[in-house]
C-alpha positions as YAML, in Angstrom:
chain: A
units: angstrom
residues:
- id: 1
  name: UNK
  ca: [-1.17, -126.22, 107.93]
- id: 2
  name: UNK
  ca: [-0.07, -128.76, 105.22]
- id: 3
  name: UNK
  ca: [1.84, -131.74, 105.43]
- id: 4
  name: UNK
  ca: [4.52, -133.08, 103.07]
- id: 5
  name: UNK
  ca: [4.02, -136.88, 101.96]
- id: 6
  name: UNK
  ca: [6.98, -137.74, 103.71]
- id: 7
  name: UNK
  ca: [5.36, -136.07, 106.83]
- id: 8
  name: UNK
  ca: [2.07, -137.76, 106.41]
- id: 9
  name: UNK
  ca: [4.05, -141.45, 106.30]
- id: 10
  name: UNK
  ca: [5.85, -140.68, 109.23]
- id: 11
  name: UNK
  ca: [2.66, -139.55, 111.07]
- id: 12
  name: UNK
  ca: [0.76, -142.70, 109.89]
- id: 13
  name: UNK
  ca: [3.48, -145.02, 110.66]
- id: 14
  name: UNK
  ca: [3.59, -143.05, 114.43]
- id: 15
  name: UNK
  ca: [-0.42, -144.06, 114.46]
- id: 16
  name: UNK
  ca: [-0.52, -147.48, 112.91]
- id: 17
  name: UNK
  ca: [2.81, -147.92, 116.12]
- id: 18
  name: UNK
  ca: [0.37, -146.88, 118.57]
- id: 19
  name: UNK
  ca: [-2.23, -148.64, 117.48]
- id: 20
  name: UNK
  ca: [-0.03, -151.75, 117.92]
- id: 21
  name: UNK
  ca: [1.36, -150.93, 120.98]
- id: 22
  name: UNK
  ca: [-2.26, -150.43, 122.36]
- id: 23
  name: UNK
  ca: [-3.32, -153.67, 121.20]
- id: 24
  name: UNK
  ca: [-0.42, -155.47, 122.52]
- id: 25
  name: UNK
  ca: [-1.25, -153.66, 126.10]
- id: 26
  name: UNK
  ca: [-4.66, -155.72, 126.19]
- id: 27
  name: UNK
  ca: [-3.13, -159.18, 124.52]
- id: 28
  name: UNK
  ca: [-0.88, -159.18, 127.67]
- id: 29
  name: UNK
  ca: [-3.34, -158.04, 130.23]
- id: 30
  name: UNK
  ca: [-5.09, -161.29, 128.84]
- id: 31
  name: UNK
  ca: [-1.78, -163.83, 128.13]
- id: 32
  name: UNK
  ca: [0.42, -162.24, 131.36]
- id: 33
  name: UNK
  ca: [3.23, -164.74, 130.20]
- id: 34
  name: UNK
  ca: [3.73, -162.72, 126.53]
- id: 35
  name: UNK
  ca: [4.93, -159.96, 128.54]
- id: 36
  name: UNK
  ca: [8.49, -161.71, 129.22]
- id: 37
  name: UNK
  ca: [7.91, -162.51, 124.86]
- id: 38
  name: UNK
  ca: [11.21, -160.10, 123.33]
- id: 39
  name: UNK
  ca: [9.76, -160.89, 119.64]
- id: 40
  name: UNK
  ca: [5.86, -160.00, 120.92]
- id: 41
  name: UNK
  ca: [6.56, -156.33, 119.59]
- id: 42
  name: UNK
  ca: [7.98, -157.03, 116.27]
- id: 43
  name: UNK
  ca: [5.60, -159.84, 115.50]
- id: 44
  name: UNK
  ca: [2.72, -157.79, 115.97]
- id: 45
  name: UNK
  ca: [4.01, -155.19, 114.16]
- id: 46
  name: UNK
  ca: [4.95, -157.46, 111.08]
- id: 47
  name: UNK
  ca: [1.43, -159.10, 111.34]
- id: 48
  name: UNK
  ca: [-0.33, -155.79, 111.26]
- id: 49
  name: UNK
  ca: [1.56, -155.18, 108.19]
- id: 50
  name: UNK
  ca: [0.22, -158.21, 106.88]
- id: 51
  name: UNK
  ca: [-3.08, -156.89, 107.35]
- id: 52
  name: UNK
  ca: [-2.47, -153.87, 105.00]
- id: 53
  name: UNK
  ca: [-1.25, -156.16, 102.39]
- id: 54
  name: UNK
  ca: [-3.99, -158.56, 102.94]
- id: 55
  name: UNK
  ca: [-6.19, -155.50, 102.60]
- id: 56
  name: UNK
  ca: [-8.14, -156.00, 106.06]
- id: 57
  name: UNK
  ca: [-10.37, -152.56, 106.57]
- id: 58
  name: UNK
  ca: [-11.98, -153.19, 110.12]
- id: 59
  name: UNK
  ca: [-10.72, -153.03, 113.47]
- id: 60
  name: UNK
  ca: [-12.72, -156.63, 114.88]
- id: 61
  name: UNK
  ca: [-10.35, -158.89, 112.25]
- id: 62
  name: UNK
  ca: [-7.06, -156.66, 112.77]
- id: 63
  name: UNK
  ca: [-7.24, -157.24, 116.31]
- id: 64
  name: UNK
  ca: [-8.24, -160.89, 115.85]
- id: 65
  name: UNK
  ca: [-5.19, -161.06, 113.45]
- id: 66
  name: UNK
  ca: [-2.95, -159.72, 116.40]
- id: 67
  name: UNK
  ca: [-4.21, -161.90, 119.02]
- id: 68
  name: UNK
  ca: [-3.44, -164.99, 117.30]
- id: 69
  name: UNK
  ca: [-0.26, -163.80, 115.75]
- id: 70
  name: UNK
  ca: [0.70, -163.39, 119.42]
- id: 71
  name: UNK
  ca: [-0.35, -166.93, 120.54]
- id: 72
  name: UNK
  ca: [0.45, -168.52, 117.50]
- id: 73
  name: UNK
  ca: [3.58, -167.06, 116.22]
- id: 74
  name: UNK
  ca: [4.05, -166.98, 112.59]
- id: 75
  name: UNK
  ca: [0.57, -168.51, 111.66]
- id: 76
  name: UNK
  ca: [-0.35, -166.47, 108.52]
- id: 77
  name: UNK
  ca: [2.65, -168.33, 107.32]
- id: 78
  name: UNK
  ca: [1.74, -171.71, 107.34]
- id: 79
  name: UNK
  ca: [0.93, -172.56, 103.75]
- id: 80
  name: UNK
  ca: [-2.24, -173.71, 103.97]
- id: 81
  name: UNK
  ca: [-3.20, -170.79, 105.83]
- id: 82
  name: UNK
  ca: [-1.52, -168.10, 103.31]
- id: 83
  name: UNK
  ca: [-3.20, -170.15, 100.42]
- id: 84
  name: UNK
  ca: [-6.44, -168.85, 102.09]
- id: 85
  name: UNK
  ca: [-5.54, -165.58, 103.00]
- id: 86
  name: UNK
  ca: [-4.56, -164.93, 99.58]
- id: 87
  name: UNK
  ca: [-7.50, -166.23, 97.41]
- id: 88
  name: UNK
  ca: [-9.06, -163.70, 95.75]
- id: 89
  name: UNK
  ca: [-12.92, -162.93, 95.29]
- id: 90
  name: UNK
  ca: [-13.00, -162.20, 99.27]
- id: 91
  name: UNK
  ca: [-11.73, -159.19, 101.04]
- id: 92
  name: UNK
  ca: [-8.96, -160.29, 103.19]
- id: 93
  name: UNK
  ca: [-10.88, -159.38, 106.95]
- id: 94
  name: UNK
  ca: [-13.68, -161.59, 105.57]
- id: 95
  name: UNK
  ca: [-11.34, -164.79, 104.43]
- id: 96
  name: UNK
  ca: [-9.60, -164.55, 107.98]
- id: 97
  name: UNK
  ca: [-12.92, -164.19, 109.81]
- id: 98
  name: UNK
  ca: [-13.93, -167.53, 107.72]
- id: 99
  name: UNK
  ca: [-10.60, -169.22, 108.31]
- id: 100
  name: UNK
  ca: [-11.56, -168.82, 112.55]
- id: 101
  name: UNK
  ca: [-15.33, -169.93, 112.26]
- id: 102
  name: UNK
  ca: [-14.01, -172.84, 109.84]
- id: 103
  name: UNK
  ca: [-11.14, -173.35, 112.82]
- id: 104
  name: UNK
  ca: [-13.03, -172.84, 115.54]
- id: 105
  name: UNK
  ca: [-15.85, -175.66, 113.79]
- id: 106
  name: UNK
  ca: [-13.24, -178.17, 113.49]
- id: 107
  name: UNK
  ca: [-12.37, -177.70, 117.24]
- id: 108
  name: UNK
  ca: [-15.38, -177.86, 118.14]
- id: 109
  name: UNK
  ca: [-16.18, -181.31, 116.18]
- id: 110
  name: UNK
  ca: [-12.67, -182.57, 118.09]
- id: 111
  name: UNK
  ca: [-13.59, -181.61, 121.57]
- id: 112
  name: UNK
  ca: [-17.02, -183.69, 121.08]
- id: 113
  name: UNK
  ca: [-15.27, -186.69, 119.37]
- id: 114
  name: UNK
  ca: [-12.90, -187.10, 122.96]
...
């Protein structure tokens, strides 16, 4: 059996849907209130896009991505944190990755401040 391009698209864009949708399953069986969210499904589905542009290749970061997309609506596009997504010399997954240790650091050094 042989697919057309057009028929592969449409089958990929049916699996990269699912994927979503099964990702968004588990970010509400942890965040119960983002099941009540209307945008939840598009915004995932516009941040996992991102992901492909940003050129992210493993699962960890993509899900990562999605989880704070859906706490944090619209965060890969806050300037400062586009500016780092988009530098070059460092494959997207691994910038983001860096941008949550660096993030997760800084809330750290608050937290002990208090």
């Amino acid at each position: 059996m042989e697919f057309t391009e057009g028929q592969w698209a449409l089958l990929k864009a049916y699996e990269d849907r699912n994927y979503v949708d099964f990702i968004r399953g588990h970010i509400v069986r942890d965040y119960p209130a983002l099941a009540n969210d209307p945008t939840l499904r598009d915004r995932l589905n516009a941040a996992f896009a991102r992901t492909k542009v940003l050129r992210f290749t493993h699962d960890a970061p993509i899900v990562d991505f999605l989880y704070v997309e859906a706490t944090t609506p619209g965060f890969y596009r806050i300037p400062a944190v586009a500016a780092w997504l988009h530098k070059s010399g460092v494959p997207g997954d691994q910038r983001f990755e860096m941008l949550l240790q660096a993030t997760g650091k800084r809330q750290q050094e608050m937290k002990e401040k208090r």
